[in-house]
C-alpha positions in Angstrom: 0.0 0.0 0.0 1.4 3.3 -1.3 0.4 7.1 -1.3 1.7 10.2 -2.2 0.6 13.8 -0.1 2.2 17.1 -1.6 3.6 19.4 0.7 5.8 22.4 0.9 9.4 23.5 2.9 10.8 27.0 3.4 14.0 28.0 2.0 14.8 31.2 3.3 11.5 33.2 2.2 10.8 30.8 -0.5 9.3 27.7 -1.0 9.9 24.7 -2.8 7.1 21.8 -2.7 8.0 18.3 -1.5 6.1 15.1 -2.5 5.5 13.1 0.9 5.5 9.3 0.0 4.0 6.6 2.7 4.3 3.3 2.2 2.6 0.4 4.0 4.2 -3.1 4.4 3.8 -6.5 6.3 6.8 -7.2 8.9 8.2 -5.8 12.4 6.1 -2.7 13.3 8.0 0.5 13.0 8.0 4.0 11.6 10.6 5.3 10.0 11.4 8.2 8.0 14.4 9.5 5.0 14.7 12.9 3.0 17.3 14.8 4.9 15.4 15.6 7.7 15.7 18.1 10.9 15.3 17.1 14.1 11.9 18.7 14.2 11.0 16.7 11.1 12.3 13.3 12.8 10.0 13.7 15.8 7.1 14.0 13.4 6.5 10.0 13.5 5.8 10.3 17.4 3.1 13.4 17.1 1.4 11.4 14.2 0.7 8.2 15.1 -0.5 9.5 19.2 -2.5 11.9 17.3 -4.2 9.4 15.0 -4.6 7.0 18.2 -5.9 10.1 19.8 -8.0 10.7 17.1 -10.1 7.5 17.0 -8.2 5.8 13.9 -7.4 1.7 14.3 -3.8 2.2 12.5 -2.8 -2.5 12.1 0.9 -3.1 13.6 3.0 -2.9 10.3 5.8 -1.3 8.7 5.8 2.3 8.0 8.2 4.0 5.6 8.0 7.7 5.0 10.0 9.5 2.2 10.0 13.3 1.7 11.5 13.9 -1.5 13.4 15.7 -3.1 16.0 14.3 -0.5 18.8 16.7 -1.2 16.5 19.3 0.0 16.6 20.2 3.9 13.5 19.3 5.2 12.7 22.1 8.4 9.5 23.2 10.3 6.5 21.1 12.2 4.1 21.5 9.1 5.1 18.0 7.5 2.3 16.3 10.4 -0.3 16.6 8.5 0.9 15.7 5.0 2.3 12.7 6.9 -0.9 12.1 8.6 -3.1 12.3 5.5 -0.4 9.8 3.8 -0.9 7.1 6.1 -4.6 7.3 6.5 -4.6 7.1 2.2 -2.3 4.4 2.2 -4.4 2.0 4.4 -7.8 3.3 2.3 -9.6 5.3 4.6 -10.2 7.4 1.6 -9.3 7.2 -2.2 -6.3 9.2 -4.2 -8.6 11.8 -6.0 -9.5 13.4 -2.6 -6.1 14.4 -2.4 -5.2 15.3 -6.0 -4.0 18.3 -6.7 -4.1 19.5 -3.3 -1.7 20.7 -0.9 -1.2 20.2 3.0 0.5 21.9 5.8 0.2 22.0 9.5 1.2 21.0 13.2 -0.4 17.9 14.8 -1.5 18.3 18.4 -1.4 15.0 20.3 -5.5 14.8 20.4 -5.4 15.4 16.6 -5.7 19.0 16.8 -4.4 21.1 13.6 -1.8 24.1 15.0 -0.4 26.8 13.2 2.2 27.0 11.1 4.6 29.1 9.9 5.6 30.5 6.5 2.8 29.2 4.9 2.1 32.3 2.6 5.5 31.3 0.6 4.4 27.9 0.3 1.0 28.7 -1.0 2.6 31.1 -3.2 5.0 28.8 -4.8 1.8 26.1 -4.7 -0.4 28.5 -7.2 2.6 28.5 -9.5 2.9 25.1 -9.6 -0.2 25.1 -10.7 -1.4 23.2 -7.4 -5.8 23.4 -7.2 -6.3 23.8 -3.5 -4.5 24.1 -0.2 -5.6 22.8 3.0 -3.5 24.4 6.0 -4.1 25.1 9.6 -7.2 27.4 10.4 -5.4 30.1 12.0 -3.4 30.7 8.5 -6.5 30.2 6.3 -6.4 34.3 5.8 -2.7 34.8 5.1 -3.2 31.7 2.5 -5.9 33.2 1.0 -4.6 36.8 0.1 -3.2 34.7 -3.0 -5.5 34.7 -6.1 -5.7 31.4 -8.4 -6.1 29.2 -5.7 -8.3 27.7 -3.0 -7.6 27.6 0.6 -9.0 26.6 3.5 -8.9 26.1 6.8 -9.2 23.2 9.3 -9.2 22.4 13.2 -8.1 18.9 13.7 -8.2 15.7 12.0 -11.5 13.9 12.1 -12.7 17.2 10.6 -10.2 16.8 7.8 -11.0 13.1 7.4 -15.1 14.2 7.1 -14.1 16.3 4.5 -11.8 13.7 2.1 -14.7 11.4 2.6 -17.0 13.7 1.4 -18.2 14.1 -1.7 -17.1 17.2 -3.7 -20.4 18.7 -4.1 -20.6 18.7 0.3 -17.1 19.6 0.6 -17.5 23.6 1.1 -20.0 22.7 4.2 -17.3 21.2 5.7 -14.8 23.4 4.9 -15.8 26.2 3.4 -13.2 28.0 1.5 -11.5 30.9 2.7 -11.7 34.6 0.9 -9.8 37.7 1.7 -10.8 41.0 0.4 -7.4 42.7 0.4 -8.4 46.1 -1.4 -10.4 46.6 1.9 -7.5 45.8 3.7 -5.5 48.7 1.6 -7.9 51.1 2.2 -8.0 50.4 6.0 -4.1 51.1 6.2 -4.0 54.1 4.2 -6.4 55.1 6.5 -4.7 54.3 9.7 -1.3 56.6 10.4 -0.7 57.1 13.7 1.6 59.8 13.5 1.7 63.2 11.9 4.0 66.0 11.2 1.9 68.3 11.8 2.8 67.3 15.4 6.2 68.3 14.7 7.2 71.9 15.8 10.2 73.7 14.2 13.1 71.7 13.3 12.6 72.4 9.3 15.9 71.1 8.0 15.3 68.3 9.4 11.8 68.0 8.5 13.1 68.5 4.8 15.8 65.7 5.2 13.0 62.9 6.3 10.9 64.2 2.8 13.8 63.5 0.9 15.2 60.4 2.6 11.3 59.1 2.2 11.1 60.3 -1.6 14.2 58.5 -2.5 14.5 55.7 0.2 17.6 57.3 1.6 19.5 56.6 4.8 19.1 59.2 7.0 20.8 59.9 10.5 19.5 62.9 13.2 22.0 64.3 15.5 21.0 66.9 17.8 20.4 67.1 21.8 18.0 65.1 24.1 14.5 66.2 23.4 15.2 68.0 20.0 12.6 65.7 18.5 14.8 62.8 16.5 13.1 60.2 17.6 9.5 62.0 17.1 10.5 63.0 13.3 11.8 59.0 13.0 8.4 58.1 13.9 6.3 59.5 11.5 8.9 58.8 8.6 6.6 55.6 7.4 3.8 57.7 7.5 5.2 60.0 4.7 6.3 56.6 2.5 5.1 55.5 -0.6 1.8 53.0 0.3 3.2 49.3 -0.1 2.0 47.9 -3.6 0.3 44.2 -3.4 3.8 43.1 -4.7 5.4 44.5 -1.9 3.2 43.3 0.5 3.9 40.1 -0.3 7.3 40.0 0.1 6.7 42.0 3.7 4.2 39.2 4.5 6.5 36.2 3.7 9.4 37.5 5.6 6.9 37.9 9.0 4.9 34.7 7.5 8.7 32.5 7.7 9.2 34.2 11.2 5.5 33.3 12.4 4.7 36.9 13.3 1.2 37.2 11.5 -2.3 36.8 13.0 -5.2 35.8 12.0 -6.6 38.8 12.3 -3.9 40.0 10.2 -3.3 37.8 7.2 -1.5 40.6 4.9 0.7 43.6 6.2 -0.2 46.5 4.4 1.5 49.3 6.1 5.7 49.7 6.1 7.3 48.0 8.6 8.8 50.0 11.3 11.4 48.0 13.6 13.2 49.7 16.4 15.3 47.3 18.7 17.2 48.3 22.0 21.0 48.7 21.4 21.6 45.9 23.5 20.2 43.8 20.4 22.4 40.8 19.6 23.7 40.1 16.1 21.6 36.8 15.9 18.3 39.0 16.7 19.6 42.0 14.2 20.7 39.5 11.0 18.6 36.0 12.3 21.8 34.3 11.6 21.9 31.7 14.5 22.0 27.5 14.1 18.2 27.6 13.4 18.3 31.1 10.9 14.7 32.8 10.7 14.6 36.4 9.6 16.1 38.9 11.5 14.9 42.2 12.6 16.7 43.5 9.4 14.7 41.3 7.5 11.8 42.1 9.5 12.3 45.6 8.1 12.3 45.2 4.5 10.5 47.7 2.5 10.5 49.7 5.6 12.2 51.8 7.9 14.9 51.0 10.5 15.3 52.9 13.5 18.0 52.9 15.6 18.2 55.0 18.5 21.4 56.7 20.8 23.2 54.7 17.7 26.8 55.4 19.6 25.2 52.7 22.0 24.4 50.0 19.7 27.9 47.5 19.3 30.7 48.5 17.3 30.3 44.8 15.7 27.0 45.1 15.7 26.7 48.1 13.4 29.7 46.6 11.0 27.5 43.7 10.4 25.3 45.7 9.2 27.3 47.1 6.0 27.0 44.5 3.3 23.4 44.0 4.4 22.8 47.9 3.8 25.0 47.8 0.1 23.4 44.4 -1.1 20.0 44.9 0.5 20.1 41.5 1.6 21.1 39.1 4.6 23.2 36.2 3.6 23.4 33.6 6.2 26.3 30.5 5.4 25.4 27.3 6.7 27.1 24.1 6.9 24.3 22.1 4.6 23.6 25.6 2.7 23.2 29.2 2.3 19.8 30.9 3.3 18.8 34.3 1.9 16.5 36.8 3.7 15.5 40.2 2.1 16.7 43.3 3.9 15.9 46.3 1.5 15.0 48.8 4.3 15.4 52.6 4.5 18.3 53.2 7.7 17.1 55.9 10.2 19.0 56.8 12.9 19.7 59.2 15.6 22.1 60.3 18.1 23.8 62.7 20.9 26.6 64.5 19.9 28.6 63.5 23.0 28.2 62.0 26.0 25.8 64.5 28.0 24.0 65.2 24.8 24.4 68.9 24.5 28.0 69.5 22.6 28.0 72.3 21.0 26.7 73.8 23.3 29.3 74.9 25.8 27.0 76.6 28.4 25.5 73.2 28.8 27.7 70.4 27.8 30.2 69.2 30.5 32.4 67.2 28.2 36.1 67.4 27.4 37.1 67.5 23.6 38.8 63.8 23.9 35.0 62.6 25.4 33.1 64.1 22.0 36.0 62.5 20.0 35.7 59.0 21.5 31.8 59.3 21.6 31.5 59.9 17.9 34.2 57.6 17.1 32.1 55.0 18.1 30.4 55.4 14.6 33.0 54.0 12.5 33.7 55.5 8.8 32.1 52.9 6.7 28.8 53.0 8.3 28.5 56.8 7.8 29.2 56.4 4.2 26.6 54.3 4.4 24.5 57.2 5.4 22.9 59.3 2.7 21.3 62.1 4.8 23.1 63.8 8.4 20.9 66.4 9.3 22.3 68.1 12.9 19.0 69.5 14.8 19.4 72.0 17.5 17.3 72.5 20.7 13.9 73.8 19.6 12.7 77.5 20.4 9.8 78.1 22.2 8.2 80.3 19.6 7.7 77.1 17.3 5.9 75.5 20.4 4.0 78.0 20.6 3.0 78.8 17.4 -0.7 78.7 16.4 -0.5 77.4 13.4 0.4 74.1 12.8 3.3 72.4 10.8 3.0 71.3 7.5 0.8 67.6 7.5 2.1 64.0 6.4 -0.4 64.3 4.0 0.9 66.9 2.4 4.4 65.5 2.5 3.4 62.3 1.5 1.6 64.0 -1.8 5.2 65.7 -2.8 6.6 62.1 -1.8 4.2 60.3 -4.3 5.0 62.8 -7.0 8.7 61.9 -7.1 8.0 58.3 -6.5 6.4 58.2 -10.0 9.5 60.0 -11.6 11.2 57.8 -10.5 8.6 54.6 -11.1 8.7 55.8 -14.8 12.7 56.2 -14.6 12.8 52.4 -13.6 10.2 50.9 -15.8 12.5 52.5 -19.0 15.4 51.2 -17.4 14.1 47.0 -17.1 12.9 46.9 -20.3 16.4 47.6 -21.0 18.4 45.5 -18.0 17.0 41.8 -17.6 16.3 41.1 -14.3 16.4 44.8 -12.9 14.1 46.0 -9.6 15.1 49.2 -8.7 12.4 51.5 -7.4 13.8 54.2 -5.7 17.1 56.7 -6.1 18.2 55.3 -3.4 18.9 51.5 -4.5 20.8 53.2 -7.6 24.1 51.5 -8.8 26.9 53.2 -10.0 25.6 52.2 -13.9 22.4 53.9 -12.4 23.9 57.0 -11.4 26.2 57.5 -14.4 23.3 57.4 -16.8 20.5 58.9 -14.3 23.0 62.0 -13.0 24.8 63.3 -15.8 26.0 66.9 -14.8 26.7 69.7 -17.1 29.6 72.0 -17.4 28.6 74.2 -14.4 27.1 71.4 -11.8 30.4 69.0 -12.5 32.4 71.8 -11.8 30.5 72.2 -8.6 30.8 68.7 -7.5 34.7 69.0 -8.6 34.3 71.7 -5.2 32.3 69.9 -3.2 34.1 66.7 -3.7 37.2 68.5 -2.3 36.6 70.5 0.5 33.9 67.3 2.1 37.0 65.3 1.3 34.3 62.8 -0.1 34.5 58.8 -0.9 34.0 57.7 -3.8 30.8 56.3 -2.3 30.0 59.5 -1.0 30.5 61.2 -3.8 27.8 58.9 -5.8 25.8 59.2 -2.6 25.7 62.5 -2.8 24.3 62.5 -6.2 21.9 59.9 -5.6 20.2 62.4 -2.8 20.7 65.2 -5.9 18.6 63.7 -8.1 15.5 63.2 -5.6 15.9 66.3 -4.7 15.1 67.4 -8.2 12.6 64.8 -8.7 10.8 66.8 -5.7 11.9 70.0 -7.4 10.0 68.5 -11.1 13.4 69.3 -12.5 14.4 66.7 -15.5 18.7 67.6 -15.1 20.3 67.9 -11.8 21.1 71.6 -11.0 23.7 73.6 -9.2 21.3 74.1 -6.4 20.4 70.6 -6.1 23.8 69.6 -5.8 25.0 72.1 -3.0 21.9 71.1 -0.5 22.5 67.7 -1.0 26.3 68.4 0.0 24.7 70.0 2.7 23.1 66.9 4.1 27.2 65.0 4.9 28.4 64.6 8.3 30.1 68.3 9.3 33.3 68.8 10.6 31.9 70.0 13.7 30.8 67.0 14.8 33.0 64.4 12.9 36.5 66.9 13.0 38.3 63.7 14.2 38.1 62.0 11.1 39.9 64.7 8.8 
């Protein structure tokens, strides 16, 4: 007696599926199972067959052999239970093959037969529609995130008798048992858009650095805030997704996956439809901040991606902890190197940070700040070279005056920001669809992700403006990726300006946006 379940693994965010085969043979009673397993995977025999006791089903004393195939593929996760369950019910005839045809199964088994959650099944069923795969049938508490998929059914069930009822059943029953599962994700848009909970207008003064954040969110810059305690950093960080472009449905999906692998998403929440914000302590560890540990799962990087993250009193954060962050921030990707295999997780966020000037907080301010020259030195040293490179935007706030707190009328609105945002982002949405007809395999989206290719053919300068950035190169004493940096944060600027060329003007704020020597003398 022979059956074959289909199934699904993770690797990384994607999914490959995997054909579970049972077989049922006379001889010695035992269960065993092959397929390059995990230890998770291996314990799978002992949840299955208490469950099915559990359960109610007579399973004869024979030979069990379980194969998960492809076998050079590394099997993870507690979703193979019920694939395996289903298997050995089919193979001793509780129900016939074309209940299970074209259909896919995932889930935990509880010991009394109950179906548990899973994670990353939105991946799976993904990869499942593109297979061509008819239906899924996946724990009831991922139904919705399943379901945001178009092309394919879903739906959700609670334990295994219920499951059984339903293979039984014949198909013109089978939606009263379980029905199938339908998410209306334009609603679920519209909600979102709907739904900011914090606004600029809030915001009082502090207009450069308001500026920097419209820029940083046009072109999906980096962007560090330096100023004293209670300036408003952290405020202005805030409400930075609230002044981003609105995720796509593509871009949601790949959002949802990464939180879908991690097991973050509810059931009340089957599709994330507003940029992630993430903004861990400094005493984060690199295994939380990249997810690369002996069991990888995305990190808070990852957790990120497509949105912004913050990290606050950055001087505090690890010196190895922000230098693991630099190939990360270049490749927009996390790379983790296993012994049976790399995993890739996508980390394409937008970098925000803030910090004190010194120790106290208040340098320059000498009628406050109590700290000798060497502290400030050490204290800013703590921000190594490359990582500021890897800043686009330093904006330095100072304490704010109590005329702006004052003031009667109110700061400029996100809405309003994000309107000037949206107008750039299609600049540069029609700049990138021109340039993948003509690059196979291209994805940019923003100035901010350009290349060096990019920024040669995006940023040409005339006569006047090289001869500016000939100065500016000079006395900044620039990189040669600050230098392109600083030309990437040009041309948003004059996306948000309308302008089609990059001007004089352009290039001299942007220039104004580097680290200062006020701050960051110690690294002439």
């Amino acid at each position: 007696m022979y059956s074959t379940i289909t199934s699904g693994t993770l690797l990384g965010v994607h999914a490959c599926l995997v054909g579970v085969e049972v077989d049922i043979a006379p001889g010695l009673p035992g269960f065993s199972m092959v397929g390059f397993l995990s230890g998770e995977v291996r314990e799978s025999k002992e949840r299955v067959q208490v469950a099915l006791k559990n359960a109610g089903f007579d399973i004869p004393p024979t030979h069990i052999t379980v194969n998960l195939s492809p076998a050079d593929c590394k099997k993870e996760g507690t979703a193979f239970d019920l694939p395996i369950a289903v298997g050995v019910l089919q193979a001793f005839g509780f129900f016939s093959e074309e209940a299970t045809s074209e259909t896919l199964f995932l889930g935990e088994l509880g010991l009394n037969g109950e179906v548990r959650k899973a994670k990353g099944v939105l991946p799976i069923v993904q990869e499942a529609a593109k297979q061509g795969v008819r239906q899924c049938i996946v724990p009831r508490e991922n139904a919705p995130e399943g379901a945001v998929i178009p092309g394919i059914i879903v739906r959700g069930v609670g334990d295994i008798r219920e499951l059984l009822c339903f293979l039984q059943e014949k198909s013109n029953k089978q939606d009263d048992i379980l029905p199938r599962i339908s998410v209306d994700t334009a609603k679920l848009f519209a909600d979102a858009r709907a739904d900011y909970l914090f606004d600029f207008a809030e915001v009082g003064g502090q207009e450069t650095a308001r500026r920097a954040a419209e820029i940083a969110a046009a072109g999906f810059h980096n962007l560090l805030l330096v100023g004293p305690p209670g300036a408003g950093k952290s405020m202005i960080a805030k409400r930075i997704p609230g002044i981003l472009p609105p995720l796509t449905l593509e871009e949601s999906l790949e959002v949802t996956s990464v939180f879908s692998v991690a097991g973050m998403l509810g059931e009340k929440e089957p599709l994330v439809t507003s940029r992630p914000f993430q903004s861990p302590h400094h005493t984060v560890s690199m295994a939380a901040l990249t997810g690369g540990t002996s069991n990888p799962k995305p990190g808070i990087l990852s957790l990120s991606h497509r949105g912004v993250l913050f990290l606050d009193e950055l001087p505090e954060f690890s010196r190895n902890i922000l230098d693991s962050m630099r190939q990360p921030l270049e490749e927009r990707r996390v790379q983790i190197a296993k012994a049976n295999g790399n995993v890739t997780y996508p980390a394409d966020v937008m970098l925000v940070c803030a910090m004190n000037p010194c120790p106290c907080g208040y340098y320059p301010n000498l009628n406050k700040c109590r700290c000798t020259q060497a502290q400030v030195k050490k204290y800013m040293g703590r921000v190594s070279g490359p990582i500021l490179d890897r800043i686009d935007l330093c904006v330095e706030l100072r304490e704010v005056d109590i005329t702006a707190l004052h003031a009667e009328k109110k700061s400029e609105s996100s809405a309003a920001i994000r309107e000037r945002v949206m107008k750039a982002r299609a600049i540069q949405q029609k700049r990138f669809r021109r340039r993948e007809g003509q690059v196979s395999g291209s994805s940019r989206q923003f100035n901010g992700e350009m290349d060096a290719a990019d920024i040669e053919k995006y940023c040409s300068l005339g006569v006047e403006e090289t001869r500016c950035m000939e100065q500016i190169y000079k006395s900044l004493n620039l990189s040669a990726r600050g230098y392109h940096r600083i030309l990437k944060v040009a041309r948003t600027i004059a996306d948000l300006a309308g302008a089609e060329r990059i001007a004089a003007e352009h290039l001299l704020e942007a220039a104004c946006y580097r680290p200062t020597l006020e701050y960051w003398g110690g690294r002439e």
